[in-house]
C-alpha positions as CSV (number, residue, x, y, z in Angstrom):
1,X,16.8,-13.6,34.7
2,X,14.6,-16.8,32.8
3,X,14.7,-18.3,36.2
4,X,13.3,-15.6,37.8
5,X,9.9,-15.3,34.7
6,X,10.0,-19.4,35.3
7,X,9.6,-19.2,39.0
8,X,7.0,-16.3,38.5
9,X,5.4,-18.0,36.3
10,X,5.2,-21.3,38.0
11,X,4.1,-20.0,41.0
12,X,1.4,-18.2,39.6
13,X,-0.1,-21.0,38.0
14,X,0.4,-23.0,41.0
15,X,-2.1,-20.5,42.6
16,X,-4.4,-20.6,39.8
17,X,-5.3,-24.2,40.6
18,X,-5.2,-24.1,44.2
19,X,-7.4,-21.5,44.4
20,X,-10.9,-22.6,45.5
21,X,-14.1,-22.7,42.9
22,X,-15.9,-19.0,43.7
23,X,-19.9,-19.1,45.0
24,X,-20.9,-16.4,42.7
25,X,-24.1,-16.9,41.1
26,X,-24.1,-14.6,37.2
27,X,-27.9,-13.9,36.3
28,X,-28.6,-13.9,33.0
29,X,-28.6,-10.0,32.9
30,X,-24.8,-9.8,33.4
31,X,-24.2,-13.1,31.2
32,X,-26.7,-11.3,28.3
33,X,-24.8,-8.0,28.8
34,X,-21.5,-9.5,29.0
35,X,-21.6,-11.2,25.9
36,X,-23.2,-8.2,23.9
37,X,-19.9,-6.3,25.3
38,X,-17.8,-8.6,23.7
39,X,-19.6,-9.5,20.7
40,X,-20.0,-5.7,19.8
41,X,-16.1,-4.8,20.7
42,X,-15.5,-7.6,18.3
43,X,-18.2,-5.9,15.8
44,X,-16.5,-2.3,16.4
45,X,-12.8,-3.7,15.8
46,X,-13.8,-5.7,12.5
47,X,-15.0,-2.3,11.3
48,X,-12.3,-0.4,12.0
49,X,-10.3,-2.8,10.0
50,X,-12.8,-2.9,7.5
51,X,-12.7,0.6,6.8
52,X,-9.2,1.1,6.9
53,X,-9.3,-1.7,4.1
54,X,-12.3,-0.6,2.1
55,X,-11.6,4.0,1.7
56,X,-8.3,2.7,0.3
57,X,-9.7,0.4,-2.2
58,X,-12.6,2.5,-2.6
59,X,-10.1,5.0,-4.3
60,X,-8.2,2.8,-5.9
61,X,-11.3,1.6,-7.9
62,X,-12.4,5.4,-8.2
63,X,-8.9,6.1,-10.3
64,X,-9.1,3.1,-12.5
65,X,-12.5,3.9,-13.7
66,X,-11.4,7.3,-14.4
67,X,-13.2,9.1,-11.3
68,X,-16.4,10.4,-11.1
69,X,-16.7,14.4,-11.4
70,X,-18.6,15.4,-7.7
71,X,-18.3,18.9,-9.0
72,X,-21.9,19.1,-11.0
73,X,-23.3,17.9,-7.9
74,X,-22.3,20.1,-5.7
75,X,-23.0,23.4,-8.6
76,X,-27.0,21.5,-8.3
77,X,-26.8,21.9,-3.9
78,X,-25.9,25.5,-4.5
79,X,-28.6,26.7,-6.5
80,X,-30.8,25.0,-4.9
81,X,-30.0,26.4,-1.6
82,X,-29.9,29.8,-3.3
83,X,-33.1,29.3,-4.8
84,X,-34.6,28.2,-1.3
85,X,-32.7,31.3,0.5
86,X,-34.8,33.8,-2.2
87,X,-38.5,33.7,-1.1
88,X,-37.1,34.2,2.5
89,X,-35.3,37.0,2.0
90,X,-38.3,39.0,0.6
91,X,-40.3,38.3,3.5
92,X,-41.9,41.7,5.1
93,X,-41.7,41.7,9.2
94,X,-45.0,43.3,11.4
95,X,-42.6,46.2,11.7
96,X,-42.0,47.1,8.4
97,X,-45.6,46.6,7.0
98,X,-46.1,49.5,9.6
């Protein structure tokens, strides 16, 4: 069976360098865009990882410093959404001032 990969493989690389050179001319649109392809999947994957890193460790320095209570924060959204729901709910349509 390794013969078989070895003769594969040897024959494949055998028409790799016999192959003649291409005339293909790449403007520098498709070299620009190219390399902005491949520069931002590179971005995009060291993200990824970065994230996947970083939440974790976020939490783990979020339970070490005893956490931080989001619950005031969110009592101080509420009110003030209620507060800005008030005035419109006492508004008069045409029809009714009729």
């Amino acid at each position: 069976m390794k013969a078989v990969y070895f003769r594969i493989g040897a024959a494949a690389l055998a028409l790799a360098f016999i192959s003649s050179p291409a005339a293909a001319y790449i403007g520098p649109g498709l070299g620009l865009g190219a390399i902005g392809a491949v520069l931002g999947s590179i971005a995009a994957v060291f993200m990824v990882i970065l994230g996947l890193i970083w939440y974790p460790f976020k939490i783990m320095l979020r339970k070490m410093r005893g956490g931080k209570d989001d619950a005031p924060a969110a009592a101080e959204t509420s009110a003030s959404a209620t507060e800005q729901a008030a005035p419109a709910a006492n508004l008069e349509t045409k029809e009714d001032a009729q």
